[in-house]
DSSP file (Angstrom, degrees, kcal/mol; ACC not computed):
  #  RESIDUE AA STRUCTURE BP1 BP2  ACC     N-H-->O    O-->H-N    N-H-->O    O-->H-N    TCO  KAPPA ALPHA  PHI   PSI    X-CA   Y-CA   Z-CA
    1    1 A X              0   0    0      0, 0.0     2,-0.1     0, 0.0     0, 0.0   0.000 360.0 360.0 360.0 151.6  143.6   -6.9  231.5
    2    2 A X        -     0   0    0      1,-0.1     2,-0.3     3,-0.0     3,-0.0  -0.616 360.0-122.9-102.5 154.8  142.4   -3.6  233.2
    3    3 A X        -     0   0    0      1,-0.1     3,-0.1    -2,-0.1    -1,-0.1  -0.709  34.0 -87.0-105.5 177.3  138.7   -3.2  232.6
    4    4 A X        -     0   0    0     -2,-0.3    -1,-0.1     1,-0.1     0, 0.0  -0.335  53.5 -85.7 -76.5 138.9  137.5   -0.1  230.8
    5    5 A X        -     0   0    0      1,-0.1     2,-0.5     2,-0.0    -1,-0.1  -0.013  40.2-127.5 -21.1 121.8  136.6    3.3  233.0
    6    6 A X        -     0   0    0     -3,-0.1     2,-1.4     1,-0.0    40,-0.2  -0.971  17.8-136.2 -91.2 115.7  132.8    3.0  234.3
    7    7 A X     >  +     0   0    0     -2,-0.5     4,-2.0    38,-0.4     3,-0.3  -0.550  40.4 167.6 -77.5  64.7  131.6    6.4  233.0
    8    8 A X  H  >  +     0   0    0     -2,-1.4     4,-1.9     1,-0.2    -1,-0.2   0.770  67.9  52.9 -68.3 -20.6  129.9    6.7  236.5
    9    9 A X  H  > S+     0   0    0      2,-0.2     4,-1.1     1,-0.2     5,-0.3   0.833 109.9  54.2 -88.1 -22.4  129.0   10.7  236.1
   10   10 A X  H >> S+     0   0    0     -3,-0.3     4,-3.2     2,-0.2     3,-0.9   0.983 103.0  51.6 -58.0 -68.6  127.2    9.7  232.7
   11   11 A X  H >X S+     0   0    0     -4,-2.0     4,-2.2     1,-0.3     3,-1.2   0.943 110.9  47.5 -50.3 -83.2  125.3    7.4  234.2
   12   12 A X  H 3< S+     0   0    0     -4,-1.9    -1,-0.3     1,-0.2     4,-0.2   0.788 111.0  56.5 -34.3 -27.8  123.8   10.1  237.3
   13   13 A X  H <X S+     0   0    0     -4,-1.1     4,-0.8    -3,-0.9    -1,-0.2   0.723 101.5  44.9 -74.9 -44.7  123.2   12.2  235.2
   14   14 A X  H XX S+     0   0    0     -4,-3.2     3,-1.8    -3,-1.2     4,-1.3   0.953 118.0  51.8 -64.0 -60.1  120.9   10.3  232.9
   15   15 A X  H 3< S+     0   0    0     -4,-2.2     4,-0.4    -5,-0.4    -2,-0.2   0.533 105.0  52.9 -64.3   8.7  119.3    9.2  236.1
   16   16 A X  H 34 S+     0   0    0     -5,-0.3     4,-0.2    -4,-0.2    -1,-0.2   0.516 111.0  46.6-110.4  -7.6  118.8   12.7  237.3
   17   17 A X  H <X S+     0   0    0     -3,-1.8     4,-2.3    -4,-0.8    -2,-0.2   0.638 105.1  61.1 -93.1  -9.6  117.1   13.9  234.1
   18   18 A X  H  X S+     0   0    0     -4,-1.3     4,-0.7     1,-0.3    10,-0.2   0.886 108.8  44.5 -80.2 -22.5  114.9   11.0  234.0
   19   19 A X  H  4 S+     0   0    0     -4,-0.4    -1,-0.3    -5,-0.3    -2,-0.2   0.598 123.6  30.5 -93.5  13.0  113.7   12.1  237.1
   20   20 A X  H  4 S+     0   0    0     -4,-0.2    -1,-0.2     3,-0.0    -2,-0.2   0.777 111.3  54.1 -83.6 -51.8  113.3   15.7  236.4
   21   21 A X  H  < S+     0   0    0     -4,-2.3     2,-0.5     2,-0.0    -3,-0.1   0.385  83.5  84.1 -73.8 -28.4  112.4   16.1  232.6
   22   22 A X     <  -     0   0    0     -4,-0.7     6,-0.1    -5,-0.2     5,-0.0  -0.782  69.8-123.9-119.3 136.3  109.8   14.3  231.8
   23   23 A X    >   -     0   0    0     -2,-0.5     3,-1.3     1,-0.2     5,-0.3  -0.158  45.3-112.0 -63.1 170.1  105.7   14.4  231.8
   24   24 A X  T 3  S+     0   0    0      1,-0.3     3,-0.4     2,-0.1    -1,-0.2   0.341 107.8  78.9 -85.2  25.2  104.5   11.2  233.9
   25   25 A X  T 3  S+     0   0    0      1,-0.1    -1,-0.3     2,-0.1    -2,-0.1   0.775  85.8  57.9 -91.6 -24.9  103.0    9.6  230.7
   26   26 A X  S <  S-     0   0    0     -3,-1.3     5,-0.2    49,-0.1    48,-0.2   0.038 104.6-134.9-101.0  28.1  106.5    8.3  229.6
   27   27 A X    >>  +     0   0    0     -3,-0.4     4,-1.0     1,-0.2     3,-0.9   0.606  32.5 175.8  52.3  35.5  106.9    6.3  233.0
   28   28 A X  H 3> S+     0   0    0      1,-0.3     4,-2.4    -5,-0.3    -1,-0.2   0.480  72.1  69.5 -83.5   5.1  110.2    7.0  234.1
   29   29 A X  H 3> S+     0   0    0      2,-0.2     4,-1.4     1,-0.2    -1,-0.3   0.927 103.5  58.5 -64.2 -47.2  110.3    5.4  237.3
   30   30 A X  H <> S+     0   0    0     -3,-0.9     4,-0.9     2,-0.4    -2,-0.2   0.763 106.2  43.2  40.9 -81.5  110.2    2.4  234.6
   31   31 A X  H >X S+     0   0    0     -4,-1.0     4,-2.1     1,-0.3     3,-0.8   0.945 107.4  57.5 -73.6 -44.0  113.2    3.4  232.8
   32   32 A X  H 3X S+     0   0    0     -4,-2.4     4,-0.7     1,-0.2    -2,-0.4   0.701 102.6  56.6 -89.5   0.4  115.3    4.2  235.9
   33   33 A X  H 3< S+     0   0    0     -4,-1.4    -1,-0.2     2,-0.1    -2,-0.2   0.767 112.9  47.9 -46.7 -21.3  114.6    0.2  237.3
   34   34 A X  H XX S+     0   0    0     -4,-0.9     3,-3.3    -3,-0.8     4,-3.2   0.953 108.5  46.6 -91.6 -49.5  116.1   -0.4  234.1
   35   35 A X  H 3X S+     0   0    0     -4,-2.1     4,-1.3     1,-0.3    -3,-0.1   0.992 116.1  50.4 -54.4 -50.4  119.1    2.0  234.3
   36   36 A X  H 3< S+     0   0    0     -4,-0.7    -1,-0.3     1,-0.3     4,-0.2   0.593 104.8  52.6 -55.0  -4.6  119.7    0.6  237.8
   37   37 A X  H <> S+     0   0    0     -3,-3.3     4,-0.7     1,-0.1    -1,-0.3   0.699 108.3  54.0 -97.7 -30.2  119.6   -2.8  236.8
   38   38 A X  H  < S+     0   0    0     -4,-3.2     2,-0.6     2,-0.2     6,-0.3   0.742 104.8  53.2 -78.5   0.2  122.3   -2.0  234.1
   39   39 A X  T  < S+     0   0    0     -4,-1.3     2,-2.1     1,-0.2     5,-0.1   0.155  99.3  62.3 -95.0-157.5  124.7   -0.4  236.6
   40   40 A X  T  4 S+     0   0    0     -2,-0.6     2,-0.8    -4,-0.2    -1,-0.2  -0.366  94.4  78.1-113.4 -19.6  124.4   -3.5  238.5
   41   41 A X    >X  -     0   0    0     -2,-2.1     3,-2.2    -4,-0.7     4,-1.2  -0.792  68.2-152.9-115.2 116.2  126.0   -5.3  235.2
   42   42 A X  T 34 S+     0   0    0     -2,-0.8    -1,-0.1     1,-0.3    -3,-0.1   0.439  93.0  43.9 -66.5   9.6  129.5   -5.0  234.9
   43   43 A X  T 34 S+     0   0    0     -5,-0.1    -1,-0.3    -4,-0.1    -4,-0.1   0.787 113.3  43.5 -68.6 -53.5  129.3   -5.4  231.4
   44   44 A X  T <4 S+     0   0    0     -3,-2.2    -2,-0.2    -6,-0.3    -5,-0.1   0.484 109.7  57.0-112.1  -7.8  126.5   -3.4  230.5
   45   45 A X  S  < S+     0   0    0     -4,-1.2   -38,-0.4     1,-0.2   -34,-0.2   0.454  90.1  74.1 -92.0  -1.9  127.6    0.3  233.1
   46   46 A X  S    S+     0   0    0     -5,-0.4    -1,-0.2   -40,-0.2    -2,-0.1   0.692  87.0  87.7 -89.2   7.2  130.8    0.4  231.4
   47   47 A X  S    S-     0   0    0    -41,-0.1     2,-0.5     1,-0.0   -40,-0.3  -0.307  88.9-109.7 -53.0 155.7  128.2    2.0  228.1
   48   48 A X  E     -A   59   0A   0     11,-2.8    11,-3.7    13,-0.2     2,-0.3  -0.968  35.2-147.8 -91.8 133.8  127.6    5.4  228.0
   49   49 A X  E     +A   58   0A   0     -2,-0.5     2,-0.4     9,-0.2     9,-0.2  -0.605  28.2 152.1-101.5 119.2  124.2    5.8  228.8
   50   50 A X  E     -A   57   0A   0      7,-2.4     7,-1.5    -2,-0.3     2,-0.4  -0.943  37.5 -94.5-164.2 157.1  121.8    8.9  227.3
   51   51 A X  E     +A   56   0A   0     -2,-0.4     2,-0.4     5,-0.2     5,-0.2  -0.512  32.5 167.2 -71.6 123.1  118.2    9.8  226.4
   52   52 A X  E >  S-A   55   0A   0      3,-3.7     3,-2.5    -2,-0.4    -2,-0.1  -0.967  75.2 -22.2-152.9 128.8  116.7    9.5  223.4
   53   53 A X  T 3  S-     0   0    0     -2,-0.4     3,-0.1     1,-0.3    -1,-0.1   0.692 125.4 -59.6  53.0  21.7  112.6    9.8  222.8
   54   54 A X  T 3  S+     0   0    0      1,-0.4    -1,-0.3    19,-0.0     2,-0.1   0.082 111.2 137.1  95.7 -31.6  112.6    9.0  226.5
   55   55 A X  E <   -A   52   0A   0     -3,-2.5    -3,-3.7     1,-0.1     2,-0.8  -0.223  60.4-134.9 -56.6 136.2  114.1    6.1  225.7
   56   56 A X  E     +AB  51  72A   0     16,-3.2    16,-1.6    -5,-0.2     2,-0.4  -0.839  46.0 173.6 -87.6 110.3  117.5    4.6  228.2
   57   57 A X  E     -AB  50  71A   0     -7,-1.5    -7,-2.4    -2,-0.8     2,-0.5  -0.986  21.8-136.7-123.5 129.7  119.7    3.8  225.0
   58   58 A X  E     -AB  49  70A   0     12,-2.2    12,-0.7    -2,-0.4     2,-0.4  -0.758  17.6-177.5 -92.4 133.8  123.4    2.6  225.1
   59   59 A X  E     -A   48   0A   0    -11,-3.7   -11,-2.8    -2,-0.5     7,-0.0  -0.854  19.4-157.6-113.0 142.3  126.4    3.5  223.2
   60   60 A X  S    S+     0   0    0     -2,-0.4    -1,-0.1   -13,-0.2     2,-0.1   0.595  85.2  67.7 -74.3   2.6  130.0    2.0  223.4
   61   61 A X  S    S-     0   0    0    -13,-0.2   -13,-0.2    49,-0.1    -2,-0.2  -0.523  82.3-135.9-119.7 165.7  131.2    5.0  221.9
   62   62 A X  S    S+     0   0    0     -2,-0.1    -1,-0.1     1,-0.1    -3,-0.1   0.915  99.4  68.8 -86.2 -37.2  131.2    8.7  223.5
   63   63 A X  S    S-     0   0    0      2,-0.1     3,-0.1     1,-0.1    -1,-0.1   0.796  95.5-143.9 -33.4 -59.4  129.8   10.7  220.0
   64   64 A X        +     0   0    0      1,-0.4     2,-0.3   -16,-0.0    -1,-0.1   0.896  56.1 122.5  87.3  43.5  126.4    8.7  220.8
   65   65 A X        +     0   0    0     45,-0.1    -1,-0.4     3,-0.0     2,-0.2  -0.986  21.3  77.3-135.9 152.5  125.8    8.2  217.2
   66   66 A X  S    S-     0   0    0     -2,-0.3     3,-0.3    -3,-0.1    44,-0.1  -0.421  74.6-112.6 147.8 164.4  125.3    5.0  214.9
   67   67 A X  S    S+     0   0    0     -2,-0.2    17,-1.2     1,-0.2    18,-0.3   0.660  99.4  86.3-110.4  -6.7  122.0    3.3  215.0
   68   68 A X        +     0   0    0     42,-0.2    39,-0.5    15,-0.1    -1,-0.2   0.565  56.6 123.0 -53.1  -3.4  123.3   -0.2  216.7
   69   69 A X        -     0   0    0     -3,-0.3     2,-0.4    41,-0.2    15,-0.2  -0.347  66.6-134.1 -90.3 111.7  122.8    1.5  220.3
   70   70 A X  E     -B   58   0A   0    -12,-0.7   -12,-2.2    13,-0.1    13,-0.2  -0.682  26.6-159.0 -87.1 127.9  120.2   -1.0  222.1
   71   71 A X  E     -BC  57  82A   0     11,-3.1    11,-1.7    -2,-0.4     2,-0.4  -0.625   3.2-160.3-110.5-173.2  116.9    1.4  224.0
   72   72 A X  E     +BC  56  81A   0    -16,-1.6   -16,-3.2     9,-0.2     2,-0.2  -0.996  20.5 149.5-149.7 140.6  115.0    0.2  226.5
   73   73 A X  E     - C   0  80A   0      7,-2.6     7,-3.2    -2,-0.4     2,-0.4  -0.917  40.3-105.7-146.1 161.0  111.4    1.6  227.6
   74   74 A X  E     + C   0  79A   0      5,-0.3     2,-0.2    -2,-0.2     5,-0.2  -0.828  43.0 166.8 -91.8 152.3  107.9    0.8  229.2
   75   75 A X  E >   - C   0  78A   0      3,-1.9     3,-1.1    -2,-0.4    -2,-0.1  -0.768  55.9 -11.5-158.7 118.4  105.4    0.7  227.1
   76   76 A X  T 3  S-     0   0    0     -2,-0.2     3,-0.1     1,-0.2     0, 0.0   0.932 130.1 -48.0  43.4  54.6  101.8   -0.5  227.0
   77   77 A X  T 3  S+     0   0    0      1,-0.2     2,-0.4    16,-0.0    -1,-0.2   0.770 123.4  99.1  70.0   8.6  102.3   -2.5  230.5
   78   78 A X  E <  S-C   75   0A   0     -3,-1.1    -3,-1.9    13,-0.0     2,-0.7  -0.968  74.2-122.6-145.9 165.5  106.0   -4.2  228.9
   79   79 A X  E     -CD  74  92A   0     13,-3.5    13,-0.8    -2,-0.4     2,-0.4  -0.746  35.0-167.2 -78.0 102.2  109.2   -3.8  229.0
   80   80 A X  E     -CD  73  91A   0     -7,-3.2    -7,-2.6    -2,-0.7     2,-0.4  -0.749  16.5-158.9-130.7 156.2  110.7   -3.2  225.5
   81   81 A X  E     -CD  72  90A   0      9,-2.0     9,-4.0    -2,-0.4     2,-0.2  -0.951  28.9-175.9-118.1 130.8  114.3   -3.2  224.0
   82   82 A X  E     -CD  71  89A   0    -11,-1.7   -11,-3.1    -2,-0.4     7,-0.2  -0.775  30.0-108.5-104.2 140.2  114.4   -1.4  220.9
   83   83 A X        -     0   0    0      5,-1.1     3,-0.5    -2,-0.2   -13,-0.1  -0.455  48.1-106.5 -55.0 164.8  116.8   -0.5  218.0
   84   84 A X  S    S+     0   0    0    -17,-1.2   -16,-0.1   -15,-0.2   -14,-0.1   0.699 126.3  57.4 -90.8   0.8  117.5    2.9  218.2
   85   85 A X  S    S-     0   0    0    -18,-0.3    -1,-0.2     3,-0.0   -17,-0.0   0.551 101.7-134.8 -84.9  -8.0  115.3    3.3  215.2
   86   86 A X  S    S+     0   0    0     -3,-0.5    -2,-0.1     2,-0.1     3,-0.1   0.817  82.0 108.6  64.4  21.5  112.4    1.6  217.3
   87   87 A X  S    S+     0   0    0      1,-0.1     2,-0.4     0, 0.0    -1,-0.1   0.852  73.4  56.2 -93.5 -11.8  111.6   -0.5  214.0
   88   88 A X  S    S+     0   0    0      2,-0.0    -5,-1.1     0, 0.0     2,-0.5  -0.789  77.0 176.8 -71.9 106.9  113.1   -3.9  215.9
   89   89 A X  E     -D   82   0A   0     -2,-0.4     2,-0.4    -7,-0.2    -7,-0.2  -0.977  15.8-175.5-127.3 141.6  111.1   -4.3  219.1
   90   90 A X  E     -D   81   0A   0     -9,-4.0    -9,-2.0    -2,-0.5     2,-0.4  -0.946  19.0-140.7-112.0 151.5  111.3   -7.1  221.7
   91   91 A X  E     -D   80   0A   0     -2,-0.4     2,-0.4   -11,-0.2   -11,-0.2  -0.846  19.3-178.7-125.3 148.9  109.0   -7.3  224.7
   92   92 A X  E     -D   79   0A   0    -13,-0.8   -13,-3.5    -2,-0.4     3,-0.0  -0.942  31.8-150.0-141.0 154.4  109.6   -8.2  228.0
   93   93 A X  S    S+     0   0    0     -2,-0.4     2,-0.3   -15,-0.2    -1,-0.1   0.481  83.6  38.6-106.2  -3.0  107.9   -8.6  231.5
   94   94 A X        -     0   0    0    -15,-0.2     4,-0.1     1,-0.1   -15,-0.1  -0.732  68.2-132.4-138.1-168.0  110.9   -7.7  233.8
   95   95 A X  S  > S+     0   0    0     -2,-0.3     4,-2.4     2,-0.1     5,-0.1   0.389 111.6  68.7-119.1  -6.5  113.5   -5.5  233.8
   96   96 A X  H  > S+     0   0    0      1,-0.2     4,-2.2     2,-0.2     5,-0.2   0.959 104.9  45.3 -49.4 -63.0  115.5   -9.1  234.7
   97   97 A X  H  > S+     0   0    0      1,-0.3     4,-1.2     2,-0.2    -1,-0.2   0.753 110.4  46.8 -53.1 -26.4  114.7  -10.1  231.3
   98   98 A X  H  > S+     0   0    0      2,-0.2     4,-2.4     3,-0.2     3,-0.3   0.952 108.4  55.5 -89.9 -43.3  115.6   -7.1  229.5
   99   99 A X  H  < S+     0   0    0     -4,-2.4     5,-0.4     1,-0.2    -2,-0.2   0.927 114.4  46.1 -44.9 -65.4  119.1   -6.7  231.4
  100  100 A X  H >X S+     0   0    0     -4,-2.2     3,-1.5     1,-0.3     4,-1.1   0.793 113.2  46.1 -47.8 -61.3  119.7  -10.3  230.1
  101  101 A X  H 3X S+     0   0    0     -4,-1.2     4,-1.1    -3,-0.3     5,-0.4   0.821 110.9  50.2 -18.1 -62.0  118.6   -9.8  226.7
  102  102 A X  H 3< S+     0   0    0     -4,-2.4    -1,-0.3     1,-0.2    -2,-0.2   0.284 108.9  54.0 -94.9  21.5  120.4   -6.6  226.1
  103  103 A X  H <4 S+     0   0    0     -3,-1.5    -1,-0.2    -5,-0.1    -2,-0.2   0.424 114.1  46.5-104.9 -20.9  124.0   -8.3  227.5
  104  104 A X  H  < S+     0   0    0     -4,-1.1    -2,-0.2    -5,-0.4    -3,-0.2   0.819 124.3  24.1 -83.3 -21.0  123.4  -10.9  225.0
  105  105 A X  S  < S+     0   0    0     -4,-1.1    -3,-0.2    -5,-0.1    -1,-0.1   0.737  82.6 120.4-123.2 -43.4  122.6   -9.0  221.9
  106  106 A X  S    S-     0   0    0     -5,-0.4     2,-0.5     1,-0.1   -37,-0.1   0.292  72.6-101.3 -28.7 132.8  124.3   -5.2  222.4
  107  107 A X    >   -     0   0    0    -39,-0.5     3,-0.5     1,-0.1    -1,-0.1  -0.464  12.8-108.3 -87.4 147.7  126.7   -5.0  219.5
  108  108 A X  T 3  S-     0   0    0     -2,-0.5     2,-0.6     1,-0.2    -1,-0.1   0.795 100.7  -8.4 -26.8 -64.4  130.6   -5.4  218.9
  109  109 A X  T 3         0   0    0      1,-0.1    -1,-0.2   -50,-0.0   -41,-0.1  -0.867 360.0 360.0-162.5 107.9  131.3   -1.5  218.3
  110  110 A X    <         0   0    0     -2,-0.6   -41,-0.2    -3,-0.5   -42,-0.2   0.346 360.0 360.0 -88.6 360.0  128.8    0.9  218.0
């Protein structure tokens, strides 16, 4: 079974705003170790990738909308995976941990 198109120009593109866009309080060197670990999982680069609140959040879908879309940020010196309503937080110390975490939990169809 063919696997689905890696939406590779989504994905540069997120990483070329994190490193433009943003003041240095919302850490984004941070966030891209995290995008760059999820390109590294063939599971988790075939998402579409986008910014939200700073936040690296993933959609299956192109629309970006639905609130199952797992984000991922630093925050206070950890790594955290979020709902995309940021009341469900998990905390983390690597960006291992979070990659792992967010292959395991990301939902069926978002």
């Amino acid at each position: 079974m063919p696997s689905k198109k890696w939406p590779k120009k989504e994905w540069a593109d997120v990483k070329r705003r994190l490193t433009a866009n943003f003041p240095p309080h919302f850490q984004t060197d941070k966030t891209i170790e995290l995008l760059e670990q999820c390109v590294l999982s063939d599971q988790l680069k075939e998402l579409t990738p986008y910014i939200s609140l700073g936040r690296l959040c993933l959609s299956r879908n192109t629309n970006l909308t639905g609130s199952g879309c797992p984000c991922m940020y630093f925050h206070n010196h950890q790594y955290t995976v979020s709902t995309y309503d940021n009341k469900n937080k998990w905390y983390f110390d690597s960006t291992e941990e979070v990659i792992e975490f967010v292959k395991q939990n990301i939902p069926l169809v978002v």
